[in-house]
C-alpha positions in Angstrom: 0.0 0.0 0.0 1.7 3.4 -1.5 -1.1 5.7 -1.4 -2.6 8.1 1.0 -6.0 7.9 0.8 -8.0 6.5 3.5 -11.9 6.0 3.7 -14.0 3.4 1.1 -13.5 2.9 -2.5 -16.5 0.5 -4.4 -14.5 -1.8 -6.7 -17.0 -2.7 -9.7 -16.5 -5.7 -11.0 -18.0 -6.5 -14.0 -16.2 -8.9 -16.8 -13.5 -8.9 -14.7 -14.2 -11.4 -11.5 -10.4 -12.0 -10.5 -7.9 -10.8 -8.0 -5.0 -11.1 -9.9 -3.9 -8.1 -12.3 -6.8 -6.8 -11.4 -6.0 -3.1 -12.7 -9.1 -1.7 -10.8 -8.6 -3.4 -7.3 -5.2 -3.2 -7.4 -5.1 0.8 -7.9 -8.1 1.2 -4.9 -5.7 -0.7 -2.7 -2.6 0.8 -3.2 -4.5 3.8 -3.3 -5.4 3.1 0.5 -9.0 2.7 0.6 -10.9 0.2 2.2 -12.6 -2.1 -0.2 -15.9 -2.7 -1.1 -16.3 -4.9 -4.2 -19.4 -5.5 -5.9 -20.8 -7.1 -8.8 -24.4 -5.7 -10.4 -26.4 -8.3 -12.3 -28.6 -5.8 -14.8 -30.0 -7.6 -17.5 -32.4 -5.0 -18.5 -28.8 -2.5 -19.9 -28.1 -5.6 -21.9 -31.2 -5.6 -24.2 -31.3 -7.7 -26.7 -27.4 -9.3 -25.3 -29.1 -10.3 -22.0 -26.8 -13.1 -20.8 -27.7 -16.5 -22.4 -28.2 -19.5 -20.3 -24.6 -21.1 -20.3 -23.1 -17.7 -19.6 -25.7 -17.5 -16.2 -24.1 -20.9 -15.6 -21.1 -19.8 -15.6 -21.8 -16.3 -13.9 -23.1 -18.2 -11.0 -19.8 -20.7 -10.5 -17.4 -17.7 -11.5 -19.2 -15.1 -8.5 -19.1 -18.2 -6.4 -15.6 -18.4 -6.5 -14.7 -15.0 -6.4 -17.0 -14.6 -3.3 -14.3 -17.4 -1.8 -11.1 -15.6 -2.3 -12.6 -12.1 -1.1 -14.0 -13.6 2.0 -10.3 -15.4 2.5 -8.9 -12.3 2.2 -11.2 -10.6 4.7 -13.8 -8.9 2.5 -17.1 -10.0 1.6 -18.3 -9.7 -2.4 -22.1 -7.0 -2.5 -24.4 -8.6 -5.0 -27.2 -6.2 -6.1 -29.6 -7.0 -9.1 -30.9 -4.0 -11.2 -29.8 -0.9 -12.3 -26.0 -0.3 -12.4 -26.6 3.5 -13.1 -28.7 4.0 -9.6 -27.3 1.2 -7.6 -23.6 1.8 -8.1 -24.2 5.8 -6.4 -26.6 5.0 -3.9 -23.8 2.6 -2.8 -21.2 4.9 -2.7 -23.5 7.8 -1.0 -25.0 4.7 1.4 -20.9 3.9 2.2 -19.5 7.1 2.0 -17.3 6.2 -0.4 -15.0 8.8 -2.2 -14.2 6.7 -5.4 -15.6 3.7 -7.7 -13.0 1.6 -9.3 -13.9 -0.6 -12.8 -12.7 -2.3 -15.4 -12.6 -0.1 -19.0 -16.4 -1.5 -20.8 -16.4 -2.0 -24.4 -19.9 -3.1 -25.3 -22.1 -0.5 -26.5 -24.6 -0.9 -23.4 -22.0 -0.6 -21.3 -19.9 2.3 -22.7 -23.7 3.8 -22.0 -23.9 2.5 -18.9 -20.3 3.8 -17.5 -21.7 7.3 -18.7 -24.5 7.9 -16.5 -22.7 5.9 -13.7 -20.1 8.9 -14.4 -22.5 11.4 -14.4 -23.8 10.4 -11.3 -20.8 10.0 -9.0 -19.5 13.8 -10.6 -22.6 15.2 -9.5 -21.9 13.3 -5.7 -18.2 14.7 -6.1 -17.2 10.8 -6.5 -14.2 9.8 -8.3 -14.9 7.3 -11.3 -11.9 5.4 -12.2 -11.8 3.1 -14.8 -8.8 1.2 -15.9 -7.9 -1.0 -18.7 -8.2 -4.5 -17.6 -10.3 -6.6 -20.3 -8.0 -5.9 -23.0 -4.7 -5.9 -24.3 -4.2 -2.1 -25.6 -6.9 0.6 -25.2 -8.9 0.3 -28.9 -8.1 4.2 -29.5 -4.7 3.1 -29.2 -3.8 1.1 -32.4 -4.0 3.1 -35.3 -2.8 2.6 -39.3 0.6 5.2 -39.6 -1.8 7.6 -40.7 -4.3 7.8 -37.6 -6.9 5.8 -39.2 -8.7 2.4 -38.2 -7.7 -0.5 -39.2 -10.4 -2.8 -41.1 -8.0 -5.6 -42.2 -6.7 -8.1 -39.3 -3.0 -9.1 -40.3 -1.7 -5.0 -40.2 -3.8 -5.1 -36.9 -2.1 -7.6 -35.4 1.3 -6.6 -36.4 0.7 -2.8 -34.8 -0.4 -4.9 -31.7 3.4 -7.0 -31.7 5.0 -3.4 -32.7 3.8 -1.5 -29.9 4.3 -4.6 -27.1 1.8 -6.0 -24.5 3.0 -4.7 -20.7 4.6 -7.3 -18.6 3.9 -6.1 -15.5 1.3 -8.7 -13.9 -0.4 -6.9 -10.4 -0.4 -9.3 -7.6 -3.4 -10.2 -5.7 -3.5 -8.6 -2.8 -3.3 -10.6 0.6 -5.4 -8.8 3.2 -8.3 -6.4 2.4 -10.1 -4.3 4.8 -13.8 -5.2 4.8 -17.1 -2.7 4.3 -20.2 -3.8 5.5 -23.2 -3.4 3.0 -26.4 -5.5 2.4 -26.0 -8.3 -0.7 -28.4 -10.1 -2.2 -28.2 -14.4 -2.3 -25.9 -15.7 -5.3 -29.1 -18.7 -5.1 -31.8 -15.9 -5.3 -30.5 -15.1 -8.9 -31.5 -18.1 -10.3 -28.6 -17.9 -12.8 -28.8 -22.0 -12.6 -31.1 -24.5 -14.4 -33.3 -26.5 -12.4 -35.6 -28.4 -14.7 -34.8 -29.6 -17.1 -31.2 -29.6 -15.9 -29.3 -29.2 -19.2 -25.9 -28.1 -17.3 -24.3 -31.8 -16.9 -22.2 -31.2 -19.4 -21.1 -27.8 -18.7 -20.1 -29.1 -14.6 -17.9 -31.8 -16.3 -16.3 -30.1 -18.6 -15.7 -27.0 -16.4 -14.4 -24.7 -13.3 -15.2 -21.8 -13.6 -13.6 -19.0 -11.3 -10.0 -17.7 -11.0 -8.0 -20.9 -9.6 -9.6 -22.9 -12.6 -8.3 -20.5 -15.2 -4.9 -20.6 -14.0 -4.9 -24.3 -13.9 -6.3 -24.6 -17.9 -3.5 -22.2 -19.0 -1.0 -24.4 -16.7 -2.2 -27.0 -18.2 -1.7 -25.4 -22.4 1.4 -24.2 -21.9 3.0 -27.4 -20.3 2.3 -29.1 -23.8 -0.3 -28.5 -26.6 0.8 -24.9 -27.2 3.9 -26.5 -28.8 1.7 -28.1 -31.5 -0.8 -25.3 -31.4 -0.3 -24.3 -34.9 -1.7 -28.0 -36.2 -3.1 -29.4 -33.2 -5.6 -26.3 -33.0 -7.5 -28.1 -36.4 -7.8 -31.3 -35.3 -11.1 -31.8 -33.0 -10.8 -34.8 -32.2 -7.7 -33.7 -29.8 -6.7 -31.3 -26.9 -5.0 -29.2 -29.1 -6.4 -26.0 -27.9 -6.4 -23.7 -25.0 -10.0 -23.3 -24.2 -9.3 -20.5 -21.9 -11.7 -18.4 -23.9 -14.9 -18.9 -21.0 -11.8 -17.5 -18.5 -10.8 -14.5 -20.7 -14.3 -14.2 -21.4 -15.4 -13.6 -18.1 -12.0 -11.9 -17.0 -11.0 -15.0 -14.4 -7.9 -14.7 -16.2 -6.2 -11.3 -17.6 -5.4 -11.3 -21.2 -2.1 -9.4 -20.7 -1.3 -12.7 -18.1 -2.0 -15.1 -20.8 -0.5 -13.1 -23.3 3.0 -12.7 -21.1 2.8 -16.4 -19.5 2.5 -17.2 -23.5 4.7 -15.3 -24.9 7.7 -17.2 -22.0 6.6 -21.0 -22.9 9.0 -20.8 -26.0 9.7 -19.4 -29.4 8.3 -21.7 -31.8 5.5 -21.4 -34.8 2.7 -22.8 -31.9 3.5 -20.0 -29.1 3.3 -18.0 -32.0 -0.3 -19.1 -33.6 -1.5 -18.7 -30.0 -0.4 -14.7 -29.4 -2.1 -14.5 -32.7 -5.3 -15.8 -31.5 -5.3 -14.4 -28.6 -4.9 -10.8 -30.8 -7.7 -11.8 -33.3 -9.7 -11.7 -29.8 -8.3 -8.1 -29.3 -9.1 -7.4 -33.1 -13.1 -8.2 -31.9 -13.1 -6.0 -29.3 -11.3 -3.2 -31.7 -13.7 -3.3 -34.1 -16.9 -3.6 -31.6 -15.2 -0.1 -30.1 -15.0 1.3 -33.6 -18.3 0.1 -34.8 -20.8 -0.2 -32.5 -23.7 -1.9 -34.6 -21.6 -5.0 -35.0 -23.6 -7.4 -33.6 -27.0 -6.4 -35.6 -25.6 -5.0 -38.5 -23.2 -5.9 -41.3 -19.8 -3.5 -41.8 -20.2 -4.1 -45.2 -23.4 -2.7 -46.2 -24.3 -4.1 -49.6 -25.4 -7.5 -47.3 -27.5 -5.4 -45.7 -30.2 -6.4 -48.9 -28.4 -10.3 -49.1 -31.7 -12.4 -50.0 -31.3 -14.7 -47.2 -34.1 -17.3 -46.8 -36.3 -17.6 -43.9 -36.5 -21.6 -43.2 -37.1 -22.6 -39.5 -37.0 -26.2 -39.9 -33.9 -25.7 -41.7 -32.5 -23.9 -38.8 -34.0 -25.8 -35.7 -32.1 -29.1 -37.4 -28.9 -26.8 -37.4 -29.5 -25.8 -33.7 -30.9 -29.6 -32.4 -27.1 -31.3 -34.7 -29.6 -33.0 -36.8 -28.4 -32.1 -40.4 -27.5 -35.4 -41.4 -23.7 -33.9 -41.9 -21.3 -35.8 -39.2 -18.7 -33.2 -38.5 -21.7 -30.6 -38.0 -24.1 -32.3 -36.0 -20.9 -33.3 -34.0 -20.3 -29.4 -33.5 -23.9 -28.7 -32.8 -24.1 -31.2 -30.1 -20.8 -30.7 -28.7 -21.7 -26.8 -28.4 -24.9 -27.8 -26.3 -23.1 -30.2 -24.3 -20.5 -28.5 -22.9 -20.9 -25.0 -23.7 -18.5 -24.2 -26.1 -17.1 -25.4 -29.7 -13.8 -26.3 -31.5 -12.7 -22.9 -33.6 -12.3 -25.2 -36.7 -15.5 -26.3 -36.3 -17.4 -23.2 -35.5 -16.2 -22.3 -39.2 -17.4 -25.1 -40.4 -21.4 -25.2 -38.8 -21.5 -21.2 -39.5 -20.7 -21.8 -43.6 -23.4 -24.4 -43.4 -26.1 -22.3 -42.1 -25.2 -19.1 -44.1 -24.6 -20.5 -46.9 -25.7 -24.1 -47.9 -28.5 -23.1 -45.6 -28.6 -19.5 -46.4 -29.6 -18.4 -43.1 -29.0 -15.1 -41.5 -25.7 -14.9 -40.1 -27.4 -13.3 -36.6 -29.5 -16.2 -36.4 -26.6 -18.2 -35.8 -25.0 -15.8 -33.1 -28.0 -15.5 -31.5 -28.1 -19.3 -30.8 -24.2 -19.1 -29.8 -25.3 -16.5 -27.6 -27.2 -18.9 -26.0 -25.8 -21.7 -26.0 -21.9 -20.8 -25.2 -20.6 -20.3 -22.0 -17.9 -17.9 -23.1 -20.9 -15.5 -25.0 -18.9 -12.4 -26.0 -20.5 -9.9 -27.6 -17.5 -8.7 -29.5 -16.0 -12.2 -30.5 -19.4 -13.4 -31.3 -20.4 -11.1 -33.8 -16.8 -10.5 -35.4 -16.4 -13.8 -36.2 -20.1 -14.3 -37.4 -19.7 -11.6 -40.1 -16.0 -13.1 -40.8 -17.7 -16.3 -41.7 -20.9 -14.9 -43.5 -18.2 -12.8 -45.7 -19.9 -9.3 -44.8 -17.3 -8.2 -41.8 -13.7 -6.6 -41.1 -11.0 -8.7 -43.6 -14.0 -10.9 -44.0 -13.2 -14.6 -45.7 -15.3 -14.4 -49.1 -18.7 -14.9 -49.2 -18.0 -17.2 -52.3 -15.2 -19.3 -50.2 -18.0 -22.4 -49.2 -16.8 -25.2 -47.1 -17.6 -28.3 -47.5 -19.0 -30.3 -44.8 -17.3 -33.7 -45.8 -14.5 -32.4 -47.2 -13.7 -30.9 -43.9 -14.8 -33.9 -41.5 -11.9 -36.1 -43.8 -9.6 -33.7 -43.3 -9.7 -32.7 -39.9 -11.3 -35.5 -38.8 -9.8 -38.0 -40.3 -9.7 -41.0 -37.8 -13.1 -39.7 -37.0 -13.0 -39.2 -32.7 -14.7 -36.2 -32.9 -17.5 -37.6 -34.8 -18.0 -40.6 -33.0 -17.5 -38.5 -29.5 -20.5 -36.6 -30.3 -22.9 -38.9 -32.5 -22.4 -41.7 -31.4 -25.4 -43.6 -33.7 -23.4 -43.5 -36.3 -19.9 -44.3 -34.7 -20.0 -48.2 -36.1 -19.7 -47.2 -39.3 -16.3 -47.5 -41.1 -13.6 -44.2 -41.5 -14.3 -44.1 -45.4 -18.2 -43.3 -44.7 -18.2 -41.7 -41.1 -18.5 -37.7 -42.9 -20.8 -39.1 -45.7 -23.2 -42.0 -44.0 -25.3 -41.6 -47.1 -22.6 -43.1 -49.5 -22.4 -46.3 -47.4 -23.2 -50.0 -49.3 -26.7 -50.5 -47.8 -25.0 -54.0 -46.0 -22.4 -51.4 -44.2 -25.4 -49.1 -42.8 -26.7 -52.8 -41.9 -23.8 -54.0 -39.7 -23.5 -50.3 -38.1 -26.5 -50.5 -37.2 -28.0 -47.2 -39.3 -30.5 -46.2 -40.7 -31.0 -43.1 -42.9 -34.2 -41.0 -42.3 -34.7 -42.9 -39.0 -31.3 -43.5 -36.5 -29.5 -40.9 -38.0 -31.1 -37.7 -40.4 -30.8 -37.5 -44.4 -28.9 -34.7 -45.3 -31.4 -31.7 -45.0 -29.9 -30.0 -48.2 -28.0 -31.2 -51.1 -24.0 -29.7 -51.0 -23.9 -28.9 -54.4 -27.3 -27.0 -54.7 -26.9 -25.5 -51.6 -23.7 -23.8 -53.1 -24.7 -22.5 -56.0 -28.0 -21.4 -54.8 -26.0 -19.0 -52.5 -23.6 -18.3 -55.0 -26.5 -16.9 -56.8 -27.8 -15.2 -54.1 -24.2 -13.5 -53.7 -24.4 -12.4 -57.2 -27.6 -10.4 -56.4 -25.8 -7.9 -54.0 -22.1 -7.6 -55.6 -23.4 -4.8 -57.3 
């Protein structure tokens, strides 16, 4: 403790629920205040993004063990539902406190949010500090040579290298003073499922919270990372970090994983990583610089893109019942455990906006949902990278094919069989097409088409070209 201060600072935690390089915490404690950290649940700023039912899982297990190591630490964690904007300076006139402490907000509800909070504490002479703790570089910061806003990811990403990611990581701090102040139950929330209870998979797969972040990136970095750069497109094995739930939710600092990274070695996998971990920063960068992103297209001739309207199309999509292997496998595995392999995510999101020609935000709104990392930023960016009509968007024309992909990727077919398992019997050579099987191999596995396992719902070739044709309509 350096600073002078003395009285009560409110900490705000918001996607941020961590003690360690904490930027916010760590500047009201070494400022000298005593600490009163809260965390505001307001769904009604959120809108249309109100948190979808794998993030609340989440939310509920992350507070839960943030609660923990505040209370070990000898401060006890405010919960308050409603409005941020009228909860967060009643608090502070209710506690006397003299400053409030957050993370920097990105999100367009929240950058609204932070400015009537602001308003607020000025007019109550309270101090609003808010630090940069969600993201690598402030999204002002990185700028072409010429000032201007980078629209293309590769440039982006080498400006982010060129200017360098701090190295300083804050340490928790070991003893806080406590504030009393009246919190609402974690179990009153109801962030949790109770019936049906859908959320098996999620508390297998899963801890959420601060001490189970750490231990995922301990876990990366002792191995995979080193075959990151192949490993990563292969879903049938732990190739990948998935820390993105942990960054998500801020258990674990970006500029931590990013340094930790950035120490495990030299080679082409460390490498891949810090690259994904800046297309991440990229999302948030181009959320900040254009705020419609999750409702709108950048590029504005898809704005008229004749997309179809075709519910039963979609519901298969959603339920993994499209009668293509490596899809349903990525549908299922998304519902299951609340998140899905990055190769795969490509794939299912070219089926649906294009063989399917479904609106790319009908898609992200079931991600929403369904994922347990949701991000508003990451969700949207890499919707509109897929569907062709985003920043340094892959072309609309540039279709994958479902089977294609499955052989490649999934070529001794683990994945497959992980997740759809009715058709698991059937031999390597068939397992992406199940519909080019002899009718005595469907036999012995055990299949059959239209009945244990779905027909393809659309015809590869016809889907293409009928949304090549549709692209044709709006290249102008």
């Amino acid at each position: 403790m350096t600073g002078g201060a003395s009285g009560v600072a409110i900490v705000w935690f918001r996607n941020d629920l961590r003690l360690n390089d904490n930027p916010a915490l760590h500047a009201a404690v070494d400022a000298g205040y005593k600490i009163l950290p809260i965390f505001v649940l307001d769904d009604a700023a959120a809108g249309n993004w109100r948190m979808g039912g794998a993030s609340r899982w989440w939310l509920h297990h992350s507070l839960t063990a943030l609660a923990a190591d505040f209370l070990a630490r000898g401060a006890e964690l405010v919960l308050r539902r409603g409005d941020a904007a009228k909860i967060i300076p009643a608090l502070a006139a209710e506690t006397g406190a003299k400053a409030v402490y957050a993370a920097r907000a990105f999100e367009p509800a929240m950058r609204e949010m932070d400015r009537r909070v602001g308003a607020a504490l000025k007019g109550a002479s309270v101090a609003f500090h808010r630090l940069l703790s969600m993201s690598l570089f402030p999204p002002e910061r990185i700028t072409t040579k010429t000032g201007g806003i980078y629209g293309v990811y590769t440039p982006f990403s080498k400006a982010c290298f060129e200017a360098g990611v701090p190295e300083e990581i804050l340490p928790a701090p070991e003893r806080l003073g406590g504030v009393d102040a009246q919190s609402e139950r974690l179990e009153d929330w109801g962030l949790r499922p109770t019936k049906p209870d859908w959320a098996g998979g999620l508390r297998a797969e899963w801890q959420p919270g601060e001490a189970g972040a750490q231990k995922r990136l301990k876990t990366f970095l002792a191995g995979p990372v080193k075959q990151y750069d192949e490993a990563r497109n292969l879903p049938g094995l732990p190739g990948t970090s998935k820390l993105s739930p942990h960054l998500h939710f801020g258990e674990i600092s970006p500029r931590a994983v990013f340094s930790a990274a950035s120490q495990a070695g030299s080679g082409k996998g460390v490498h891949t990583f810090l690259k994904e971990l800046l297309w991440r920063e990229f999302s948030i960068y181009l959320l900040w610089h254009n705020p419609t992103l999750p409702d709108a297209p950048i590029k504005q001739n898809f704005a008229s893109f004749p997309w179809a309207a075709n519910k039963s199309a979609l519901r298969a999509w959603q339920k993994g019942q499209t009668g293509y292997p490596i899809v349903d496998a990525g549908m299922r595995e998304l519902w299951q455990t609340g998140w899905m392999h990055n190769r795969v995510r490509m794939i299912v999101a070219s089926f649906l906006v294009k063989h399917l020609l479904i609106p790319w935000q009908d898609g992200e709104k079931w991600f929403w949902d369904c994922l347990a990392e949701a991000d508003l930023a990451a969700n949207a960016a890499s919707w509109q990278w897929v569907a062709g009509c985003g920043a340094d968007a892959a072309p609309y024309f540039r279709v994958f094919n479902p089977v294609l992909q499955g052989q490649k990727f999934d070529a001794d077919g683990a994945y497959v069989r992980r997740y759809v398992p009715e058709i698991a019997a059937l031999p390597d050579e068939f397992l992406h097409a199940p519909w080019t099987s002899p009718k005595n191999v469907l036999t012995n596995a055990r299949v059959t088409l239209g009945e244990t396992y779905p027909c393809p719902i659309v015809d590869l070739m016809e889907g293409r070209n009928r949304a090549l044709q549709a692209y044709e309509e709006i290249k102008g």
